[in-house]
N, CA, C and O atoms as a GROMACS GRO file, in nm:
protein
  304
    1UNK      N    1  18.162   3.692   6.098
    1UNK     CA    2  18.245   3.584   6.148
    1UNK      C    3  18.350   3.643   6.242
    1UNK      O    4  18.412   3.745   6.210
    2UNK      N    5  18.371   3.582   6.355
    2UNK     CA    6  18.427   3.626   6.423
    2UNK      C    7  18.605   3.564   6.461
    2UNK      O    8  18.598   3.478   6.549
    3UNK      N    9  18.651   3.572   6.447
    3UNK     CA   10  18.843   3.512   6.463
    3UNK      C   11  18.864   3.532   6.657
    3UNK      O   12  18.817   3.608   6.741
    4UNK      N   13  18.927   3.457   6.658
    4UNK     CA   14  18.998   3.425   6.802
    4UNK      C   15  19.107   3.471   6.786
    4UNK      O   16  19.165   3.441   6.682
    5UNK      N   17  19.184   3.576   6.899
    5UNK     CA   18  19.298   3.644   6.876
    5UNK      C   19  19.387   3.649   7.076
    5UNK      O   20  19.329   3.706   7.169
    6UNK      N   21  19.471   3.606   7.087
    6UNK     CA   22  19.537   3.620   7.226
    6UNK      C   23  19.636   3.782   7.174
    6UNK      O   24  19.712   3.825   7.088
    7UNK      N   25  19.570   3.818   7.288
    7UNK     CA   26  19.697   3.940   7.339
    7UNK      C   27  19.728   3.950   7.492
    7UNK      O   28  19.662   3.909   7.587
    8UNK      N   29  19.851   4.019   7.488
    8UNK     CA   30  19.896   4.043   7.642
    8UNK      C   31  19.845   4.190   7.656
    8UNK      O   32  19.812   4.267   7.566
    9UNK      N   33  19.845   4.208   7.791
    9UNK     CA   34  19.797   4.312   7.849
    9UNK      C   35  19.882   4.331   7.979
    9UNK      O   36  19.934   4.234   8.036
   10UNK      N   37  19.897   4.473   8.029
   10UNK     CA   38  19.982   4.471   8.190
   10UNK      C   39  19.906   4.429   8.282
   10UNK      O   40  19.794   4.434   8.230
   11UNK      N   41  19.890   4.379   8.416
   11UNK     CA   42  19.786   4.300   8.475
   11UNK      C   43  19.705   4.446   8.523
   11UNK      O   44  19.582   4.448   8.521
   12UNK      N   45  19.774   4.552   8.560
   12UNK     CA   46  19.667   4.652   8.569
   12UNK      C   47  19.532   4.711   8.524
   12UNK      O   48  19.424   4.746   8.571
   13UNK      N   49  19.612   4.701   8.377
   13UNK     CA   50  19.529   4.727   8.223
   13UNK      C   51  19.431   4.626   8.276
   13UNK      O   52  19.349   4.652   8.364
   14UNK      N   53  19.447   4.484   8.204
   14UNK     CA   54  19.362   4.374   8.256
   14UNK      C   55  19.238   4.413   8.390
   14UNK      O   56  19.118   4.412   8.364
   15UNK      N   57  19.283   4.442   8.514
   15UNK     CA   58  19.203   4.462   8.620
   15UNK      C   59  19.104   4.524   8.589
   15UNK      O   60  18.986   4.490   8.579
   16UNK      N   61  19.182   4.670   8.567
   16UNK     CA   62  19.098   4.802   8.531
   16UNK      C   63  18.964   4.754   8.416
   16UNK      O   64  18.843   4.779   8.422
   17UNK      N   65  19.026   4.692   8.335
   17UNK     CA   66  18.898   4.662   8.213
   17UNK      C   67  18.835   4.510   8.227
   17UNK      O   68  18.764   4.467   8.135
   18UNK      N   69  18.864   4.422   8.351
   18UNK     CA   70  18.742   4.363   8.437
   18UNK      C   71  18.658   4.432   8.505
   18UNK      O   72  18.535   4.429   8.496
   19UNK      N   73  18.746   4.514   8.594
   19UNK     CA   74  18.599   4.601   8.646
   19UNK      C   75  18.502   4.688   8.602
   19UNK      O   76  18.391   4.696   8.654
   20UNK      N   77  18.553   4.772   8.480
   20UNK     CA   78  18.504   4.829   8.400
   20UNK      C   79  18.417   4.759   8.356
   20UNK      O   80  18.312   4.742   8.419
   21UNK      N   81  18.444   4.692   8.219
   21UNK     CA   82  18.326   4.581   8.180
   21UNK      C   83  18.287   4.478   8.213
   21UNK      O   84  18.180   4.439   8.166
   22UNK      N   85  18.340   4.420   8.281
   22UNK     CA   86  18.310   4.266   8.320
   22UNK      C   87  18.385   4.152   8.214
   22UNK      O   88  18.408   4.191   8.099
   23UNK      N   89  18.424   4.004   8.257
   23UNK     CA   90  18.446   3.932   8.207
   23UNK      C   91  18.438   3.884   8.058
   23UNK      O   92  18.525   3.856   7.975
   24UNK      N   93  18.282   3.883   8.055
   24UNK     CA   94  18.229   3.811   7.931
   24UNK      C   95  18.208   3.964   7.825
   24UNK      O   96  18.208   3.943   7.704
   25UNK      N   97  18.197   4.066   7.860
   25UNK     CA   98  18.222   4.187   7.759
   25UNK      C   99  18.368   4.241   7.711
   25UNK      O  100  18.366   4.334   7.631
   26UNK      N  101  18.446   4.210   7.738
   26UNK     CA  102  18.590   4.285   7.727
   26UNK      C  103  18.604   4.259   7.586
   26UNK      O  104  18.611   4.366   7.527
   27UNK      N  105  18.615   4.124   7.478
   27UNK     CA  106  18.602   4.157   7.353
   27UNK      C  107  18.522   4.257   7.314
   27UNK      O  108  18.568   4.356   7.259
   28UNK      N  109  18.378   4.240   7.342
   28UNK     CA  110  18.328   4.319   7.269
   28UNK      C  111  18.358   4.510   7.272
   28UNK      O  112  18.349   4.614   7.206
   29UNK      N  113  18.382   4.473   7.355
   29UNK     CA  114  18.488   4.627   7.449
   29UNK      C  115  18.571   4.696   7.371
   29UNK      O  116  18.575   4.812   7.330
   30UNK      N  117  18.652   4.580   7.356
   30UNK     CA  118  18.762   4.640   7.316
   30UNK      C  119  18.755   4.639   7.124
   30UNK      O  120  18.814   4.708   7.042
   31UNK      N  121  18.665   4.538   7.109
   31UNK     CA  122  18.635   4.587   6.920
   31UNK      C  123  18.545   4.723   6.891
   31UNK      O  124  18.538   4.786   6.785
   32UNK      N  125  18.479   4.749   7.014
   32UNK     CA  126  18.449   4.870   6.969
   32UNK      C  127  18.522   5.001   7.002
   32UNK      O  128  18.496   5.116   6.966
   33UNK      N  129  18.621   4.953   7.082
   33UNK     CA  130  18.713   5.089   7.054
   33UNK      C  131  18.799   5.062   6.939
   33UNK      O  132  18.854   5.165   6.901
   34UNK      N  133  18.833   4.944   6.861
   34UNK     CA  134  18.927   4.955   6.752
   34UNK      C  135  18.861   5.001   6.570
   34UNK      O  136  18.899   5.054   6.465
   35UNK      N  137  18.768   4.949   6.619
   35UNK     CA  138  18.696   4.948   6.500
   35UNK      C  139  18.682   5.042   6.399
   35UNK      O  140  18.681   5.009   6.280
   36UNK      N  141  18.668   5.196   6.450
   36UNK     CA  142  18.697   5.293   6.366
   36UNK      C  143  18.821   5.326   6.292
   36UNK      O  144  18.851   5.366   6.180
   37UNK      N  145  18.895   5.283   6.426
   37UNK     CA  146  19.062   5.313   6.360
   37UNK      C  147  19.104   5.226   6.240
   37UNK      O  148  19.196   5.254   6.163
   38UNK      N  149  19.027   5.118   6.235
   38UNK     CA  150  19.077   5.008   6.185
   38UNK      C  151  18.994   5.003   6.038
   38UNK      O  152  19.063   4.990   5.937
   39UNK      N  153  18.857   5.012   6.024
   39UNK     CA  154  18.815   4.999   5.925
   39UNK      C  155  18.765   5.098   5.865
   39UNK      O  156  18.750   5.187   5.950
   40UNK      N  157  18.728   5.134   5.762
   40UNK     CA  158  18.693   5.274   5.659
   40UNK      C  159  18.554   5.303   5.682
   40UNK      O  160  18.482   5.243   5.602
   41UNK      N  161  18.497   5.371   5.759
   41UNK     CA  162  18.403   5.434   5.803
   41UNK      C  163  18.298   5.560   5.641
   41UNK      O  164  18.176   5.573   5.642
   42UNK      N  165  18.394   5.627   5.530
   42UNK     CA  166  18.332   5.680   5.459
   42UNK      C  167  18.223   5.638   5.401
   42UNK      O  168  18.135   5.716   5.362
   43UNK      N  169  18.216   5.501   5.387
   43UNK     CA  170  18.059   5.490   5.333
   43UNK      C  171  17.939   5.527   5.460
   43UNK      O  172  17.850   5.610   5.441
   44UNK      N  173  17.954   5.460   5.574
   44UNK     CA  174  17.867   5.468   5.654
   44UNK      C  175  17.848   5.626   5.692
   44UNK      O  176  17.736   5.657   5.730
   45UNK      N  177  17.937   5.719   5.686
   45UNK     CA  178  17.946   5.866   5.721
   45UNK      C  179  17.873   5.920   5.607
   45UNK      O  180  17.816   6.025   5.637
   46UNK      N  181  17.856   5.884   5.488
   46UNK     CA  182  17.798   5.903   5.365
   46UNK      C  183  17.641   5.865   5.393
   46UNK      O  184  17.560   5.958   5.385
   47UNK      N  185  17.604   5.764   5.418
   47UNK     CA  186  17.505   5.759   5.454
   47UNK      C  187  17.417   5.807   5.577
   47UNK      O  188  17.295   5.816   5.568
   48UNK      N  189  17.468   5.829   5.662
   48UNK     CA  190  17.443   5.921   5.786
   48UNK      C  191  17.436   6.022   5.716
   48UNK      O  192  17.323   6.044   5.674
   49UNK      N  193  17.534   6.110   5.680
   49UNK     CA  194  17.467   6.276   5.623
   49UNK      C  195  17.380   6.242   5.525
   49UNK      O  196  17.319   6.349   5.527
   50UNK      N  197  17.318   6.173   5.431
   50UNK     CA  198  17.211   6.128   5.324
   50UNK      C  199  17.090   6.196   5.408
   50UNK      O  200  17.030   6.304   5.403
   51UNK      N  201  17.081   6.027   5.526
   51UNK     CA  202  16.935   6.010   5.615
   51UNK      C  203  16.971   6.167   5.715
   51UNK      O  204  16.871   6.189   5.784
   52UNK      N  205  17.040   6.235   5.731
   52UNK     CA  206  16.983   6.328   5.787
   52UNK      C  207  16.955   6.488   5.668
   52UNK      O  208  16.941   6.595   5.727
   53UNK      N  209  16.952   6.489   5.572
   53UNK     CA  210  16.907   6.549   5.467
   53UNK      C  211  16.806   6.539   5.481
   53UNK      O  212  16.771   6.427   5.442
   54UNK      N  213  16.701   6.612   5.529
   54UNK     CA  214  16.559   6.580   5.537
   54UNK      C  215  16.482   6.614   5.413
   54UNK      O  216  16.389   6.538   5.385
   55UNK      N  217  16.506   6.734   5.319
   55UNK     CA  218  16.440   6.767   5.200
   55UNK      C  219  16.487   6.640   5.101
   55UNK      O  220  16.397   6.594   5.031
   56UNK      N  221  16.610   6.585   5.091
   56UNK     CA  222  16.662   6.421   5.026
   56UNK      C  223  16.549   6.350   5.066
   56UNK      O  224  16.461   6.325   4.984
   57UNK      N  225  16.539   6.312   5.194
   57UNK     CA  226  16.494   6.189   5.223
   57UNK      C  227  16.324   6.198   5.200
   57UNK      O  228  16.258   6.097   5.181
   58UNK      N  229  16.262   6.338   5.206
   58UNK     CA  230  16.149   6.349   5.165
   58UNK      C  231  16.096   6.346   5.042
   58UNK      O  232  15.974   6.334   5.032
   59UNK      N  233  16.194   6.358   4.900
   59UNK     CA  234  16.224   6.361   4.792
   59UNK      C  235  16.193   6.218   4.711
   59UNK      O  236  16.125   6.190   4.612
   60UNK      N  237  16.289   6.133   4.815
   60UNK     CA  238  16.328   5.948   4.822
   60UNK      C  239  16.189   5.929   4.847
   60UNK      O  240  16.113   5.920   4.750
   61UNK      N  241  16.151   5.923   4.946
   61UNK     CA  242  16.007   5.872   4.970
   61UNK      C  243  15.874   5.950   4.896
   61UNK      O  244  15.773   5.882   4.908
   62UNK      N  245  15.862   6.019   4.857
   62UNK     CA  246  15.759   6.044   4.718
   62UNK      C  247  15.836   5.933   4.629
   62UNK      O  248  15.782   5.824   4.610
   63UNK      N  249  15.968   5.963   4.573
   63UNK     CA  250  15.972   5.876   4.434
   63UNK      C  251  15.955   5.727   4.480
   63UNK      O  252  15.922   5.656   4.385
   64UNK      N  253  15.967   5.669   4.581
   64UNK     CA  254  15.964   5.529   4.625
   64UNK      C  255  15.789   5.467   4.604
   64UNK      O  256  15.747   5.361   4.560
   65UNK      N  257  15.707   5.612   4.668
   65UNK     CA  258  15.576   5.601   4.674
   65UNK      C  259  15.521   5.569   4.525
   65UNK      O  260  15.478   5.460   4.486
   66UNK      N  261  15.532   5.675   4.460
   66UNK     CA  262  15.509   5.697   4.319
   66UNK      C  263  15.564   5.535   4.212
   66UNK      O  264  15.526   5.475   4.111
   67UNK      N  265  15.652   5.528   4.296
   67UNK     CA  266  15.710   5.371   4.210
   67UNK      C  267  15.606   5.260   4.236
   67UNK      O  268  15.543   5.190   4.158
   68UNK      N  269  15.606   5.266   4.368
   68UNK     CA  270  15.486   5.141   4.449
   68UNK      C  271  15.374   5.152   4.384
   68UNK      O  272  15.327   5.058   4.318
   69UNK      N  273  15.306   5.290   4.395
   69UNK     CA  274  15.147   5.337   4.275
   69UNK      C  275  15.216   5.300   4.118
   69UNK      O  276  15.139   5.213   4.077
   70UNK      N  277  15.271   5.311   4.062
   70UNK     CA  278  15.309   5.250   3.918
   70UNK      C  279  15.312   5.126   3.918
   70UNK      O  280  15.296   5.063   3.814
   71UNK      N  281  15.330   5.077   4.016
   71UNK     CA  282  15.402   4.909   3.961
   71UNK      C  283  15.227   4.836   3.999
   71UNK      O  284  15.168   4.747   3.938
   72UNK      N  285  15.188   4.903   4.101
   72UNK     CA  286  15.027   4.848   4.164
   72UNK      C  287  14.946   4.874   4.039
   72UNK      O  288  14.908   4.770   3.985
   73UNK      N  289  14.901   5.011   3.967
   73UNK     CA  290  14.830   5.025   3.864
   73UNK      C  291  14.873   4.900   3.750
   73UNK      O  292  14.803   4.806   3.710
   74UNK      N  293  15.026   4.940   3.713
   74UNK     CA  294  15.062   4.858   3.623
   74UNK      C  295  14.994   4.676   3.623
   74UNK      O  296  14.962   4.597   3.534
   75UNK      N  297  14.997   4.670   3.758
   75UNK     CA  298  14.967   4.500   3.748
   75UNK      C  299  14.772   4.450   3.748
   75UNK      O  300  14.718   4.341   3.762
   76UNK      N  301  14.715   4.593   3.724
   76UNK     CA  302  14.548   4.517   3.721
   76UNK      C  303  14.484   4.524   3.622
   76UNK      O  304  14.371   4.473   3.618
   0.00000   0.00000   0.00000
């Protein structure tokens, strides 16, 4: 969900980040430069080093496999 928010800007600032992004992008612009500062990033950084654990993630997918073959045998 997204909130509607007015801020001022110096008309320079303003210019500079029309031409830069254009009109209809400048929100999205500018939430992605706040966004880190603003919200708690440790889970997602947690999961990034996980999926790049490659002996983990090769680990995960046997036991995921092995679950799928149990639950398939189990049901015939």
């Amino acid at each position: 969900m997204h909130k509607k928010m007015t801020i001022t800007l110096d008309e320079a600032v303003y210019e500079g980040l029309y031409r830069r992004v254009g009109r209809r992008k400048m929100s999205q612009f500018i939430e992605d430069l706040l966004r880190p500062h603003v919200l708690d990033s440790s889970l997602d950084d947690g999961y990034r080093a996980m999926a790049a654990d490659k002996a983990r993630e090769a680990e995960a997918a046997e036991w995921g496999n092995a679950l799928i073959r149990d639950m398939s045998d189990a049901s015939r």
